[in-house]
C-alpha positions as CSV (number, residue, x, y, z in Angstrom):
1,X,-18.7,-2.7,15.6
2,X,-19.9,-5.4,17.6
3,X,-23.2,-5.9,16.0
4,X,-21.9,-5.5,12.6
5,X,-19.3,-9.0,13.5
6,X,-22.0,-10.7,14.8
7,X,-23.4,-10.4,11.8
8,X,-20.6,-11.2,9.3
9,X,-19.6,-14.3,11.5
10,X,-23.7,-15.1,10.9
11,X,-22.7,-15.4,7.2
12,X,-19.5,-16.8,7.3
13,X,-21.0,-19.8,8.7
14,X,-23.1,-20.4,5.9
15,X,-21.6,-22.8,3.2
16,X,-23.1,-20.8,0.6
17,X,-22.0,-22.4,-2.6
18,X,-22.7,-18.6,-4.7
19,X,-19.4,-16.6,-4.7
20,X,-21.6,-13.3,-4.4
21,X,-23.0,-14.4,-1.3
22,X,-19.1,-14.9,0.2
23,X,-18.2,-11.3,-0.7
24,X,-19.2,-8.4,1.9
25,X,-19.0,-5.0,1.5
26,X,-18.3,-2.8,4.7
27,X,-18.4,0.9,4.8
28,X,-16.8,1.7,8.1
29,X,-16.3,5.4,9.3
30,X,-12.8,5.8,11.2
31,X,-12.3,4.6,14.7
32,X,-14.6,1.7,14.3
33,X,-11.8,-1.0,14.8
34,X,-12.7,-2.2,11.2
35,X,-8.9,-2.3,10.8
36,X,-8.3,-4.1,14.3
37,X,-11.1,-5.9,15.9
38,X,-12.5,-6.9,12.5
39,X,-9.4,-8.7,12.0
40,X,-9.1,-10.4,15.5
41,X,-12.8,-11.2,16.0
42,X,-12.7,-13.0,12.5
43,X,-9.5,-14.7,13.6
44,X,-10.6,-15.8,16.7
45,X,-14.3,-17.3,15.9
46,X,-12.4,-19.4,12.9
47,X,-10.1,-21.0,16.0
48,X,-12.9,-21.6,18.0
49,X,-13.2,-18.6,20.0
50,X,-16.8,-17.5,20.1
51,X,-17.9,-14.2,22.1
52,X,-20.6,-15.0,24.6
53,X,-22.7,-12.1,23.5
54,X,-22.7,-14.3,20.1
55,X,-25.5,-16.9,19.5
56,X,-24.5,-19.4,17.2
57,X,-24.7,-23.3,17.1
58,X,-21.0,-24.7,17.6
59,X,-20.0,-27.0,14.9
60,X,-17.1,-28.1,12.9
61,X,-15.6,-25.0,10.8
62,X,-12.7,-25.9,9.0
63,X,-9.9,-23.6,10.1
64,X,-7.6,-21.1,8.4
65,X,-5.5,-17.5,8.2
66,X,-7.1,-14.2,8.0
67,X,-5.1,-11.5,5.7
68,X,-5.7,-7.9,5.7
69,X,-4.3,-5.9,3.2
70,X,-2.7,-2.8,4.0
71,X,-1.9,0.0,0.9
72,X,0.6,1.9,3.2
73,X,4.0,-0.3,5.2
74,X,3.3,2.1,7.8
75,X,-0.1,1.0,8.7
76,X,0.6,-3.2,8.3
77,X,3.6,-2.9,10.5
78,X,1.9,-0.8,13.3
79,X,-1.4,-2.5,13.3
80,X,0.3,-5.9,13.7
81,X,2.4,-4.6,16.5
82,X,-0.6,-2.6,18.3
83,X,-2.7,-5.9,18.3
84,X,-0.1,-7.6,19.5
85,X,0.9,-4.8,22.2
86,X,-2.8,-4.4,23.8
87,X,-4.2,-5.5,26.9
88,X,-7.7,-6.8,24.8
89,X,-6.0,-8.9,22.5
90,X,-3.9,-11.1,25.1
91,X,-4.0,-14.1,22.2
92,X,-2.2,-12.1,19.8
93,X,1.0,-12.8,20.1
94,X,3.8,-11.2,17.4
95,X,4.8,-13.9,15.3
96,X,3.0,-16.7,16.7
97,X,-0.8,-15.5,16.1
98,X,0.0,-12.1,14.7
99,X,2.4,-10.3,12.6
100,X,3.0,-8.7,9.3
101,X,4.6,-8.7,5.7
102,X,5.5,-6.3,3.5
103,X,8.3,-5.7,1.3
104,X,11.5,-4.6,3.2
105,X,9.9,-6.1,6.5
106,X,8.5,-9.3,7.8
107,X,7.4,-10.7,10.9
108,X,4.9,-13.8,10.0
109,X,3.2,-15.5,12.5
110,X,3.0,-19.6,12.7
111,X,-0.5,-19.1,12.0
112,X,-3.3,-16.6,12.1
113,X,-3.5,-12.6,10.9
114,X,-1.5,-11.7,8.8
115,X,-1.2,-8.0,8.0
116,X,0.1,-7.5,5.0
117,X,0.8,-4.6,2.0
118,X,-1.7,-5.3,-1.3
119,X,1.3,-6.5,-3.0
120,X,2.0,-9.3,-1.2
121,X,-1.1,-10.8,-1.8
122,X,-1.2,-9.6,-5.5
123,X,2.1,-11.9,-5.5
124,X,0.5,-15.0,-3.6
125,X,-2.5,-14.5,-6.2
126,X,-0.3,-14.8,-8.9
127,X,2.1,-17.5,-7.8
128,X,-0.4,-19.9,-5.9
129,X,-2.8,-22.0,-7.5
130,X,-6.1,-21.3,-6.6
131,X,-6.2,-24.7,-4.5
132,X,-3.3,-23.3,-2.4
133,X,-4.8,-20.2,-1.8
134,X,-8.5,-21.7,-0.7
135,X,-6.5,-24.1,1.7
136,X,-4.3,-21.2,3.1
137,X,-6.9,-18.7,3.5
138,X,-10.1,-18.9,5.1
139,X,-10.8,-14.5,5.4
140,X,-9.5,-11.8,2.8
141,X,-9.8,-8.6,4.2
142,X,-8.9,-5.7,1.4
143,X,-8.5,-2.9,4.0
144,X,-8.6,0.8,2.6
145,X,-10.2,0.1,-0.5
146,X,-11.0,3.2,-1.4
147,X,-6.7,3.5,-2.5
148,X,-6.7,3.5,-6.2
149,X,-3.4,2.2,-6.9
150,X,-2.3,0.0,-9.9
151,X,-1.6,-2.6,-7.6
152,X,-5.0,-2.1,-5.6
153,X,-7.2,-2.4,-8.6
154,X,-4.7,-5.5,-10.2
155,X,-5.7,-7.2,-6.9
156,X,-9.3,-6.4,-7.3
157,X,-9.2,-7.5,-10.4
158,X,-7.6,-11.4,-10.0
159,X,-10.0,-11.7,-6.9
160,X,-12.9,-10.8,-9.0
161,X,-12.0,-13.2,-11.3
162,X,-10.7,-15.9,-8.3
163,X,-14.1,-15.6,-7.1
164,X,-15.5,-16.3,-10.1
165,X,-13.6,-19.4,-11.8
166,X,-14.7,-20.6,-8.2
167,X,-18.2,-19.8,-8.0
168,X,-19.7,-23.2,-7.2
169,X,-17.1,-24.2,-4.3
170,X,-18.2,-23.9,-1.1
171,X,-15.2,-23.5,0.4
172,X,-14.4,-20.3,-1.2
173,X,-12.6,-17.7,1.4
174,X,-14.9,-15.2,3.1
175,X,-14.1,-11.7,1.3
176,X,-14.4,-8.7,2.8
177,X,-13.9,-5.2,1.3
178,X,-13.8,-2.2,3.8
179,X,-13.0,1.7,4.1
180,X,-14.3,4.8,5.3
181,X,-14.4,6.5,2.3
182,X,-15.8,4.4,-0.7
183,X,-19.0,3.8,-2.6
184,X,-20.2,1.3,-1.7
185,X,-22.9,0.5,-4.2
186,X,-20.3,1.0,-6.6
187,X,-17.2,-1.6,-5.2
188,X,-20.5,-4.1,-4.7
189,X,-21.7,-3.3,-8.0
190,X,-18.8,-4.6,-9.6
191,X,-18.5,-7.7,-7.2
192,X,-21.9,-8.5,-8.0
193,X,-22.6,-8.2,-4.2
194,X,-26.2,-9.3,-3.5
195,X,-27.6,-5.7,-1.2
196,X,-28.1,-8.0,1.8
197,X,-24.1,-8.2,2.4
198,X,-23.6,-4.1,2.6
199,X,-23.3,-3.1,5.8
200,X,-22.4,0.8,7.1
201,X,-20.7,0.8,10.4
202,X,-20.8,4.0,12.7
203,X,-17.6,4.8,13.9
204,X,-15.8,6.9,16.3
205,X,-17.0,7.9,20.3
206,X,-15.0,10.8,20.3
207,X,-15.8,14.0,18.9
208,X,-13.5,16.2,16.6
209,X,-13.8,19.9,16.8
210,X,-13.7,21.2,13.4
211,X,-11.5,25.4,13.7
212,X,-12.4,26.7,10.3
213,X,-9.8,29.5,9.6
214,X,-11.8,32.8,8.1
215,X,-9.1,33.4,5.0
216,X,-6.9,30.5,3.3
217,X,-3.0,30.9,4.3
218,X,-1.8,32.3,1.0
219,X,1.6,30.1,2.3
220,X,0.6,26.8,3.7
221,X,4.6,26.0,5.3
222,X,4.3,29.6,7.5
223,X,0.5,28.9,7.8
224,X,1.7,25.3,9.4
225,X,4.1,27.3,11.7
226,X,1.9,29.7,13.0
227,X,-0.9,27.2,13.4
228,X,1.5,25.1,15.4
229,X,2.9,27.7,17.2
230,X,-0.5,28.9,18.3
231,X,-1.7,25.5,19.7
232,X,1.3,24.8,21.5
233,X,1.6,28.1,23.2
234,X,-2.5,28.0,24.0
235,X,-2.6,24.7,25.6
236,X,0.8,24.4,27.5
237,X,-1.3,22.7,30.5
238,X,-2.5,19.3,28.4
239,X,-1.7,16.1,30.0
240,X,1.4,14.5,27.9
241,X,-0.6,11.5,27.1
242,X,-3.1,13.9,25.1
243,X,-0.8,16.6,23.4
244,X,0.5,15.2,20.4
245,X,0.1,17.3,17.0
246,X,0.1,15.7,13.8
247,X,1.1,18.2,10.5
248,X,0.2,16.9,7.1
249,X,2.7,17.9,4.2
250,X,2.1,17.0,0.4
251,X,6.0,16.3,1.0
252,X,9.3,15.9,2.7
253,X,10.4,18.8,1.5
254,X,7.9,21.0,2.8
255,X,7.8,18.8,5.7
256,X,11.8,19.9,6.4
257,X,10.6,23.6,5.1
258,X,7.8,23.6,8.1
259,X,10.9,21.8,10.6
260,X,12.8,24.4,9.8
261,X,11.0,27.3,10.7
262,X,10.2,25.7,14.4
263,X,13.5,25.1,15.2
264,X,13.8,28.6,15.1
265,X,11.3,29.1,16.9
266,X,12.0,26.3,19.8
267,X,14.9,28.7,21.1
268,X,12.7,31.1,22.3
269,X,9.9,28.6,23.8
270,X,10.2,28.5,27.3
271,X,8.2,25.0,27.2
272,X,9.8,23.2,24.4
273,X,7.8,20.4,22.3
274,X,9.9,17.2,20.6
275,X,9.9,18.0,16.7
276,X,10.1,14.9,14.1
277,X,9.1,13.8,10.8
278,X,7.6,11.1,9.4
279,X,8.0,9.9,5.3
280,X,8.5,6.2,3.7
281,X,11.6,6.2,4.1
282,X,12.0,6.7,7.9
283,X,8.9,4.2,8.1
284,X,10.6,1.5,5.7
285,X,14.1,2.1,7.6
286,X,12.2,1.9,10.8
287,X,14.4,5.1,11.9
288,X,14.5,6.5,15.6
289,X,12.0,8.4,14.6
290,X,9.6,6.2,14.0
291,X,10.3,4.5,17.3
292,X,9.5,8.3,18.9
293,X,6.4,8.7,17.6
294,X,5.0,5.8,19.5
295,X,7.1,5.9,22.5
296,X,5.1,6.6,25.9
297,X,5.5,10.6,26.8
298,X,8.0,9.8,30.0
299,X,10.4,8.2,27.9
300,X,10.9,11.1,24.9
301,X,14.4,12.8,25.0
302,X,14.8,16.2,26.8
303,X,14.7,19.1,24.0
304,X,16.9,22.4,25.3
305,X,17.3,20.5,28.9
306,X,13.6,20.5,29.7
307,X,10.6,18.1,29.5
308,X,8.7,18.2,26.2
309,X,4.9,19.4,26.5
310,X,4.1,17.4,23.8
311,X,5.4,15.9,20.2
312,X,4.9,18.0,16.9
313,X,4.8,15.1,13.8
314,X,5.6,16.4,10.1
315,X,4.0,13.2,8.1
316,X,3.6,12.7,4.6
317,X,0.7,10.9,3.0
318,X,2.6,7.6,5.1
319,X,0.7,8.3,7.7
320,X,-3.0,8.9,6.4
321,X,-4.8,6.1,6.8
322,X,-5.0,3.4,9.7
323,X,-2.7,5.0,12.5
324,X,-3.4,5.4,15.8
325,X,-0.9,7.5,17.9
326,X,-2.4,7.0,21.6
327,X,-1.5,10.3,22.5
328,X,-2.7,12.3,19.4
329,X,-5.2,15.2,19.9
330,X,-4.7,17.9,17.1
331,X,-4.1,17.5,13.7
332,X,-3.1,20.0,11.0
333,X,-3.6,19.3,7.2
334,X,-2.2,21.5,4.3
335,X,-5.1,20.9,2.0
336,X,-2.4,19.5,-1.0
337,X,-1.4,16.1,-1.8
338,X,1.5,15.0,-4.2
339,X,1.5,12.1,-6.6
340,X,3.1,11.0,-10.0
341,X,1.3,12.1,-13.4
342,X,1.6,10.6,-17.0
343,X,0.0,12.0,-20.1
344,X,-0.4,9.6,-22.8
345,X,0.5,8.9,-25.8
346,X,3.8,11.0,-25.1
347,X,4.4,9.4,-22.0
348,X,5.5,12.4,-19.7
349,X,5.2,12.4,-16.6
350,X,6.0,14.1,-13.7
351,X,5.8,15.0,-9.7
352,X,2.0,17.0,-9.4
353,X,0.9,18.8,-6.5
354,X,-2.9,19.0,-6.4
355,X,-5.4,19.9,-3.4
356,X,-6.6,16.7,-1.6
357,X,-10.1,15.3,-2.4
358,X,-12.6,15.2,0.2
359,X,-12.0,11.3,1.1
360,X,-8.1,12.3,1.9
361,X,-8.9,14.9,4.2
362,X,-11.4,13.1,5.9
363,X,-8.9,10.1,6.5
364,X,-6.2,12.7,8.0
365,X,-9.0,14.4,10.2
366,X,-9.6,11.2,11.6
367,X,-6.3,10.3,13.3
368,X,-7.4,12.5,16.0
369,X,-10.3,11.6,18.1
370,X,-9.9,7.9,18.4
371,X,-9.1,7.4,22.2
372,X,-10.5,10.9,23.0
373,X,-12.0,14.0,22.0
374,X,-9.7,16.1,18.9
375,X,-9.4,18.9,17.1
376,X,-8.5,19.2,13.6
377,X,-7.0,22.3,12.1
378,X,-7.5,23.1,8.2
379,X,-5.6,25.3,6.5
380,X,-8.2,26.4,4.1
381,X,-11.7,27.2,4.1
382,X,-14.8,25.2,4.5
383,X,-16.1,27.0,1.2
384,X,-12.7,25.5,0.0
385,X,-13.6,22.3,1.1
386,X,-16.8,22.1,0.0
387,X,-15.9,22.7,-3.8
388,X,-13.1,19.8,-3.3
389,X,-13.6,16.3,-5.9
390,X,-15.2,14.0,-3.3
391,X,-13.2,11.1,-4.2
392,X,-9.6,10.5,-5.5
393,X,-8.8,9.6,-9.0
394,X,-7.5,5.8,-9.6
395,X,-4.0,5.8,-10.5
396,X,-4.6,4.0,-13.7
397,X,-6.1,7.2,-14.9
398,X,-4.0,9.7,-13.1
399,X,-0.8,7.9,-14.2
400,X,-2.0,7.5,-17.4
401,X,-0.5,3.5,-17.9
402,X,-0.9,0.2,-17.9
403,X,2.0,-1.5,-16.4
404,X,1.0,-5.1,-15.9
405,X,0.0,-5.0,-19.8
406,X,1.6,-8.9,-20.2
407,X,0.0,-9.8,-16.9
408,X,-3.6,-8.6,-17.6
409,X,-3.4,-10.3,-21.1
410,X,-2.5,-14.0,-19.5
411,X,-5.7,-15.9,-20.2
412,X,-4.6,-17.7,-17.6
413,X,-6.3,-14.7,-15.0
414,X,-9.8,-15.1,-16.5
415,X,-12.6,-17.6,-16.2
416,X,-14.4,-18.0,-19.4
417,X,-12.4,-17.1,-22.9
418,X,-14.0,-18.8,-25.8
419,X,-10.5,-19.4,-26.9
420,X,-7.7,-19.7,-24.8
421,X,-5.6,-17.6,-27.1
422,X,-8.1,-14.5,-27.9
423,X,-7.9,-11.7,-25.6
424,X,-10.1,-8.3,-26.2
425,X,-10.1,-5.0,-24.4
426,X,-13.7,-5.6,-23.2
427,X,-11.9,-8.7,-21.4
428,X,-9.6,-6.3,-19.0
429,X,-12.2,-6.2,-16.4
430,X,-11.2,-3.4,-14.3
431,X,-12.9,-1.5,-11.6
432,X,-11.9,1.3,-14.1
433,X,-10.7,0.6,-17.3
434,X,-7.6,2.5,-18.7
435,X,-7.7,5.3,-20.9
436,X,-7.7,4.7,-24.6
437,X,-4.3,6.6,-24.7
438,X,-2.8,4.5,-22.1
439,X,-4.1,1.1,-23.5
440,X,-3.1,2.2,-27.3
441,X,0.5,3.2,-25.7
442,X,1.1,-0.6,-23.6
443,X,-0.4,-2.4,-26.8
444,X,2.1,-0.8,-28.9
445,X,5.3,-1.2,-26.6
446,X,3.9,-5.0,-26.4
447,X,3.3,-5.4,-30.1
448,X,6.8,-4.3,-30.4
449,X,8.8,-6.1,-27.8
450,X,7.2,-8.9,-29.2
451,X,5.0,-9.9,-25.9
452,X,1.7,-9.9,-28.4
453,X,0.1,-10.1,-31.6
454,X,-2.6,-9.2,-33.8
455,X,-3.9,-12.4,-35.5
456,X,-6.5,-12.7,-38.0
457,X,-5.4,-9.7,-40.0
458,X,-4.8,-11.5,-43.4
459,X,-7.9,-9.2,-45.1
460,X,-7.4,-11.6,-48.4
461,X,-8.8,-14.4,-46.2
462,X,-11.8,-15.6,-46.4
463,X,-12.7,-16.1,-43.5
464,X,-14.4,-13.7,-41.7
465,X,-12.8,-14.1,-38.0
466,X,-12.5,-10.9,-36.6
467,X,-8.7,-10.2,-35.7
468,X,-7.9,-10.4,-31.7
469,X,-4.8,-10.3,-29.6
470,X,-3.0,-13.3,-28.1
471,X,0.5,-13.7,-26.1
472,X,3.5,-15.1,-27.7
473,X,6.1,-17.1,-26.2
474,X,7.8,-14.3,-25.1
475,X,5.0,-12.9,-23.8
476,X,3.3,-15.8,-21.6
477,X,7.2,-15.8,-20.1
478,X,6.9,-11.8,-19.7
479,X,3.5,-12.7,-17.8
480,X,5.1,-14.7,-15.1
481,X,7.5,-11.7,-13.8
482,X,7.0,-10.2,-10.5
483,X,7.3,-6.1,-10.6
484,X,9.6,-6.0,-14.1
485,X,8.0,-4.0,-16.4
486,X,7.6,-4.6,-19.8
487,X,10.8,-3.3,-21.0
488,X,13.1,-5.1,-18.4
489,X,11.1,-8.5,-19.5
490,X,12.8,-7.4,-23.2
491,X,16.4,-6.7,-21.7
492,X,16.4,-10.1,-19.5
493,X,15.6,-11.6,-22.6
494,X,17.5,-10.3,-24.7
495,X,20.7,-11.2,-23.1
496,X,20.1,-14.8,-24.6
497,X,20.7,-13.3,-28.1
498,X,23.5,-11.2,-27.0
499,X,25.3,-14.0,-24.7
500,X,25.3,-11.5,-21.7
501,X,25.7,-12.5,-18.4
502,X,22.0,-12.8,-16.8
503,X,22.7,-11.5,-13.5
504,X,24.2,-8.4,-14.9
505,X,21.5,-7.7,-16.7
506,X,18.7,-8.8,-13.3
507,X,20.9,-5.9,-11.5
508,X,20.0,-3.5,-14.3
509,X,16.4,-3.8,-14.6
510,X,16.2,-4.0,-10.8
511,X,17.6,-1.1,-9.9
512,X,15.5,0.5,-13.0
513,X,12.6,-0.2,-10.2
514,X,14.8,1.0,-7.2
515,X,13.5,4.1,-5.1
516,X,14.6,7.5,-6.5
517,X,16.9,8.0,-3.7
518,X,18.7,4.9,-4.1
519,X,22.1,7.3,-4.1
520,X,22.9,9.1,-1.6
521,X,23.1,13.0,-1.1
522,X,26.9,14.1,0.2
523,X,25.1,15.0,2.9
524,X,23.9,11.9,3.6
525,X,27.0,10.8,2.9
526,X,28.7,12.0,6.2
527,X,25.7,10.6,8.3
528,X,26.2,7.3,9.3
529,X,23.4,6.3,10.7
530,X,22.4,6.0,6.8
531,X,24.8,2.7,6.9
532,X,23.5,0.5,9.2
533,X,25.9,-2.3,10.6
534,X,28.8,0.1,8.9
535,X,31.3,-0.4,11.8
536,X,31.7,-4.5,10.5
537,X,32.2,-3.0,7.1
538,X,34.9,-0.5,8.6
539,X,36.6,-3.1,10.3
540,X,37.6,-4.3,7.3
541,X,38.6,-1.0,5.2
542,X,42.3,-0.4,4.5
543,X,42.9,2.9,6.3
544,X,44.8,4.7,3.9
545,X,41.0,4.9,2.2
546,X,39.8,8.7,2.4
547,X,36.8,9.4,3.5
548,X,35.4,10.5,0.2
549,X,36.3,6.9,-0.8
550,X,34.6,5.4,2.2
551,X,31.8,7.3,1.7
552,X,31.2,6.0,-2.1
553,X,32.0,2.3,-0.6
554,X,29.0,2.7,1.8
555,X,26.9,3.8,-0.3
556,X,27.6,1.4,-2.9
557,X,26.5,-1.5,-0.7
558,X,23.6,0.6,0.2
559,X,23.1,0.5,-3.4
560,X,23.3,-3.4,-3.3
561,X,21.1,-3.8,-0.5
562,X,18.4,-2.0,-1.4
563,X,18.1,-4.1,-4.7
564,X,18.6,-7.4,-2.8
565,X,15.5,-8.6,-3.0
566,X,14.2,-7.4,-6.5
567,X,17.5,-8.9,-7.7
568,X,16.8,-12.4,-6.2
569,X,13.1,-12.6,-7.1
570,X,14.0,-12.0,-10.7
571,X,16.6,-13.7,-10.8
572,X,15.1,-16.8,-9.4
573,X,12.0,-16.5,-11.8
574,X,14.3,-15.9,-14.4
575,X,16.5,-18.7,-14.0
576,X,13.2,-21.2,-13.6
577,X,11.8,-20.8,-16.9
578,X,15.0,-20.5,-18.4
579,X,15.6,-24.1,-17.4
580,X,11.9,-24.9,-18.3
581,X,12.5,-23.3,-21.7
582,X,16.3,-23.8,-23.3
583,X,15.3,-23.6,-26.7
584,X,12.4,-21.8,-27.3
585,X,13.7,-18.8,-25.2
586,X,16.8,-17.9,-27.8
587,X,14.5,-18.6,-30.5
588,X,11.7,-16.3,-29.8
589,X,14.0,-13.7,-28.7
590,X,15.8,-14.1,-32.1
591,X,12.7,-13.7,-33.9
């Protein structure tokens, strides 16, 4: 990598005054510290650090923050800490010249990287002026790129069109765009990315030993078992600090199936191996279980009264990209990944399981192999493989809508409308557009909450202006949310007309957008390590509560604290522009 950042620190150098010429593209294979030295060599040469393997003329460079963006919480938490934590990046210290933000977690530093999920800079796109965010940032890194989410391509989309509403300012932030598995030609393509600024990094040192199995397990959970079973029992003599397994589940629930199944068989092991599970949740709570599965080998828990051998991980998709477990060797992947569908124009949707494209399996096959030599372990067939999609689908076609319809519409995003007012489809300048379906579908729920309209439709005119779409009042208020859909926009606003009381209604449409387990299972219930800082709360129960009735009180503030923050940012938006916007507010709701 390090002839690659010599190169890019060439170029950042340059006060090029073309935004095409500030953009790089960087296809980086895994284990090529794209998503950690990258990072810190970029932060360091913009505070005056300058390698002396690097040959460059000092002079003044005005300083700033690096950002890279991080599609998983997982992987912007442990990268930040990892940094901060090794013995080559002394300078990185945890919220002083390092750290992270994402939603439920933050630790910023004073100044410097900043590792952060996509949303968090989707929101500092949309809420900073383009001043602001020149001064602030001096590198965008968009790590991972090749993650279709909404989200992801939303953020491609406002820095596209940041880049270009800024396209003769030489102080434009140096962009960089990087994954393993991308095309490149493509993602530059639509950047406009002169072919000078792609660059294709080698990656890893280590080698990973590929164990083709000769028949597909017709029953990928007992297939996992065995699998694991069979590398445990074959390699009892592997040093603790390279034994770890890593098992990839389209699920938690086949994760808990696969958990299952080897805790029957731990009883009979006379070498026992630590068995835990990784999912958002655990990451987002930052569980003990997460804490395990980077704790050093001599400090893991005994399992039966003996030593572990080693650490057997069931992950979701959570941990698929960006992680580095120091004392990972083998990893097992199902084959299947899970993901939400929506078929337009009836708008159902549901919970798919599908086999994983090529660029998944890659990404989980390269968690092993990054400090030394792996093994991965498929549980299909490389004629399997080989007929596998190569790339994912984005979600804006998988989930068949377009959720930041009054968002996309604000003319405010884009650089060059003829009018102000006039918005056309051709306008939406996505890396994919949406499907007809799904366009027709957020049109019409727009048209009807009364966030657009259709002007120029009077056919007894004569004029011949062709009709276009433009945001009402409603709608350019509707545009200035932060993660409210559509709908809750209409219920907020509605409560004006109906003299409700506005933070009744924020708590409904934020916990519309609350997690799916927002409510807790009986069974989680009982568990109290589910209610963090609970034993304050009990202090202060009447005891003639039951516990049923102590239950439903801790999970009701669970309830409330999950929706904290949703509740707060709407509220506070809410309340802004209502005070802007007294009067027009009840009358365009009215109307």
């Amino acid at each position: 990598m390090a002839e690659q950042t010599r190169t890019l620190l060439h170029q950042i150098r340059k006060p090029w005054p073309l935004a095409i010429l500030r953009v790089s593209v960087v296809q980086a294979k895994t284990g090529s510290g794209k998503s950690n030295i990258l990072p810190v060599e970029m932060h360091r040469y913009l505070n005056g650090f300058i390698p002396a393997n690097v040959e460059i003329k000092k002079r003044d460079f005005k300083k700033g923050d690096v950002i890279c963006t991080q599609p998983q919480i997982l992987t912007a938490i442990s990268l930040a800490k990892d940094v901060s934590s090794s013995d080559y990046y002394k300078d990185m210290v945890l919220e002083k010249t390092v750290g992270y933000q994402t939603g439920p977690n933050s630790k910023k530093p004073i100044h410097g990287l900043l590792y952060a999920t996509v949303g968090i800079l989707v929101a500092h796109m949309r809420m900073s002026t383009d001043a602001e965010i020149i001064e602030k940032y001096r590198i965008i890194i968009v790590d991972e790129t090749h993650e279709r989410s909404l989200e992801s391509d939303f953020l491609l989309m406002l820095l596209k069109n940041f880049y270009e509403r800024n396209r003769l300012r030489a102080d434009l932030p140096f962009l960089i765009l990087t994954s393993a598995t991308f095309d490149i030609q493509r993602y530059a393509k639509y950047f406009g990315v002169d072919p000078s600024n792609y660059l294709d990094v080698m990656g890893r040192a280590y080698a990973i030993e590929i164990h083709w199995p000769r028949n597909v397990f017709n029953n990928y959970i007992m297939g996992a078992v065995e699998q694991i079973i069979e590398i445990h029992q074959n390699n009892l003599d592997d040093s603790p600090a390279k034994a770890d397994i890593l098992v990839f589940t389209p699920g938690a629930g086949e994760a808990m199936a696969i958990c299952q199944e080897l805790v029957k068989k731990l009883e009979q092991l006379e070498k026992p191996f630590l068995l835990l599970t990784l999912n958002r949740e655990i990451v987002a709570a930052q569980r003990r279980e997460y804490h395990l599965v980077f704790a050093k080998p001599e400090s893991l828990p005994l399992v039966n009264g003996h030593k572990v051998v080693r650490r057997v991980i069931l992950t979701t998709m959570v941990a698929e990209i960006g992680l580095t477990i120091d004392t990972l060797r083998y990893v097992v992947n199902s084959g299947w990944h899970r993901s939400r569908e929506t078929y337009q124009p009836w708008e159902i949707s549901g919970i798919i399981t599908r086999p994983a494209p090529q660029s998944r399996i890659l990404q989980r096959k390269g968690r092993a192999g990054r400090l030394f030599p792996g093994d991965f372990y498929p549980l299909y067939t490389k004629n399997t493989f080989n007929a596998l999609e190569e790339q994912q689908l984005p979600n804006i076609i998988t989930l068949g809508e377009l959720v930041e319809t009054p968002h996309a519409i604000n003319p405010e995003l884009f650089p060059a409308f003829p009018n102000k007012e006039a918005f056309r489809v051709k306008d939406l300048d996505l890396l994919d557009p949406p499907p007809p379906e799904a366009f027709l579908v957020a049109n019409s729920k727009a048209i009807s909450f009364g966030f657009i309209e259709i002007k120029n439709l009077d056919r007894s005119s004569s004029t011949k202006a062709k009709p276009f779409v433009s945001l009402t009042l409603l709608g350019e208020i509707a545009s200035r949310f932060s993660r409210v859909p559509i709908e809750g926009a209409r219920i907020l606003f509605s409560g004006y007309v109906w003299n409700c009381f506005a933070s009744d209604l924020v708590t409904v449409v934020s916990l519309i957008g609350a997690p799916s387990n927002v409510f807790l299972s009986k069974r989680e219930m009982r568990n109290k390590k589910n209610f963090p800082g609970s034993r304050a709360l009990l202090a202060s129960v009447p005891p003639f509560l039951t516990g049923i009735e102590l239950a439903e009180i801790l999970a009701f503030f669970r309830v409330k604290i999950l929706i904290a923050d949703a509740f707060l940012e709407n509220l506070l938006i809410f309340d802004a522009f209502a005070e802007q916007l007294e009067d027009p507010v009840p009358e365009a709701a009215e109307d």
